[in-house]
N, C-alpha and C positions, 0 to 999 in steps of 0.2 A: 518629478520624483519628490515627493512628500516624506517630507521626517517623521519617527512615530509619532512627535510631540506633537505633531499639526493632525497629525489621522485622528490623537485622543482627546485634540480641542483641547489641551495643559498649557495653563501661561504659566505655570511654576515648572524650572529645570529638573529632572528628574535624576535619582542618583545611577549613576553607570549600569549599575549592576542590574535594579530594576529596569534600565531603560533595553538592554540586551535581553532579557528575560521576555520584555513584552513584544521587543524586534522580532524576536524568532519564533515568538506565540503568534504571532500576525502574521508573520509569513505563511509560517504551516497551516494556517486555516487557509491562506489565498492559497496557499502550494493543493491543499486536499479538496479546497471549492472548486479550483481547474481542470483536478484531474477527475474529480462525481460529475461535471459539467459533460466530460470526452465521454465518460460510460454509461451516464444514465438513457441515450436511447438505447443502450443493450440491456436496460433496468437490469443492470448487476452493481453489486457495490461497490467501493473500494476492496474493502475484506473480502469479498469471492472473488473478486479479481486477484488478491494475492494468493487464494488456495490455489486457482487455478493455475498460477504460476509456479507454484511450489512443486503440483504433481507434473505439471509437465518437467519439472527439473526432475524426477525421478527417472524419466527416459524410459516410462513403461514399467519400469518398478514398484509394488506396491506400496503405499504411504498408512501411515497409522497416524487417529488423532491427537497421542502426543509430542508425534514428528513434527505434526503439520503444524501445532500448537508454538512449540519450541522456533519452529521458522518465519511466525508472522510476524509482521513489522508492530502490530495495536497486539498486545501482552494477552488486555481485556476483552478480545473479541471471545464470542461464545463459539464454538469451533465444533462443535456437536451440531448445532442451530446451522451455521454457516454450510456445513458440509448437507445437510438434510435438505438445505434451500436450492442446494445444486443437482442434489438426486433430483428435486421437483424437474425440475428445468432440462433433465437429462443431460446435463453438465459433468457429471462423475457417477461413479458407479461404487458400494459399499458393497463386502464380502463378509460374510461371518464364517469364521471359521468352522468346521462341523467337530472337529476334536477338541477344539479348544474356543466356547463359544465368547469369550473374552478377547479371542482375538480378531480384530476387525482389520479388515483390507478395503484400501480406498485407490481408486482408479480414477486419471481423469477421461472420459470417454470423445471418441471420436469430432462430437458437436463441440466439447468442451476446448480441444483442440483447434479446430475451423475458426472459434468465435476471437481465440488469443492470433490464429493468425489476421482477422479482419482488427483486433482492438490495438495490438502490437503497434502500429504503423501511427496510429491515433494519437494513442500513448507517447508515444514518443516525441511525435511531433509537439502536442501539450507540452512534456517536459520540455523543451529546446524553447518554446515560447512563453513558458516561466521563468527560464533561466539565461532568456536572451540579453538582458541586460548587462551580464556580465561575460568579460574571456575566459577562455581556456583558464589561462592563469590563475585568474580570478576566481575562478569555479574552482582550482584545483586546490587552491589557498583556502575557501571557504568549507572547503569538504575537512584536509586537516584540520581546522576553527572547529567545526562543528564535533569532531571525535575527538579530539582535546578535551572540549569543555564537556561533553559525557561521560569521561574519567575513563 
C-alpha cells in the first residue's frame, strides 16, 4: 500500500491539507476507473448507469429531467444527452405530454430493468473489492470523514 507521496514521485513533504485533497482525488478516479471497468462490456457509463438507477427508484413512477438532474451523483452530466442515449439503446422510454408539451415523462423500460438486475451483482461485488481494504468500522468512520469535510 503506497503513500500518495510515492504514487506522485514528491521528495518534498506535502502540506496536510493538500495531501488529503489529492488522497481523495486519486481515489475517486481508482474508485470511477473500477467501477467504468464492471460496465463497460454493457458499453454504458457510469452516468447511465446512475439514471437507470434513479428510475428504477421511482418504482414505475414517472421521472422528469429535472428530478433526475437534481438526483445524480456528477452535477455536470448533460442529462438531456444522457437520457436520449438510453432511448437509443431501449433502456428508458420518454413521454411528451399532449396538454402540456413541456411536460416530459421518462420511464425506465423492461431491458433497462433486466440489464440493472445482470450489472447490480457486478456492481457490487466491484464496490466490496475497492473497499476491501478496510472494516466495517473503518468504512463506516471513512463515510462520516467523507460528509464532514463536504460541509
Amino acid at each position: 500500500m503506497k503513500d500518495i507521496t510515492e504514487i506522485l514521485k514528491t521528495k518534498s513533504s506535502l502540506p496536510l491539507a493538500k495531501k488529503t485533497v489529492l488522497n481523495v482525488s486519486y481515489t475517486s478516479i481508482n474508485f470511477k476507473d473500477g467501477i467504468l471497468s464492471a460496465l463497460k462490456p454493457y458499453e454504458i457509463s457510469i452516468e447511465q448507469f446512475n439514471v437507470l438507477r434513479i428510475l428504477r427508484g421511482k418504482n414505475g413512477e414517472p421521472s422528469n429531467l429535472k428530478d433526475i438532474q437534481d438526483r445524480m451523483i456528477s452535477k455536470m452530466s448533460n442529462t438531456t444527452r444522457l437520457v436520449d442515449k438510453l432511448i437509443l439503446k431501449n433502456l428508458v422510454e420518454r413521454f411528451i405530454c399532449e396538454k402540456n408539451r413541456r411536460k416530459v415523462d421518462i420511464y425506465i423500460t423492461k431491458d433497462g430493468l433486466k440489464l440493472l438486475d445482470i450489472l447490480d451483482p457486478i456492481i457490487e461485488k466491484k464496490e466490496n473489492e475497492l473497499t476491501s481494504n478496510l472494516s466495517t468500522e473503518e468504512l463506516e468512520t471513512l463515510n462520516l470523514l467523507l460528509t464532514k469535510i463536504r460541509g
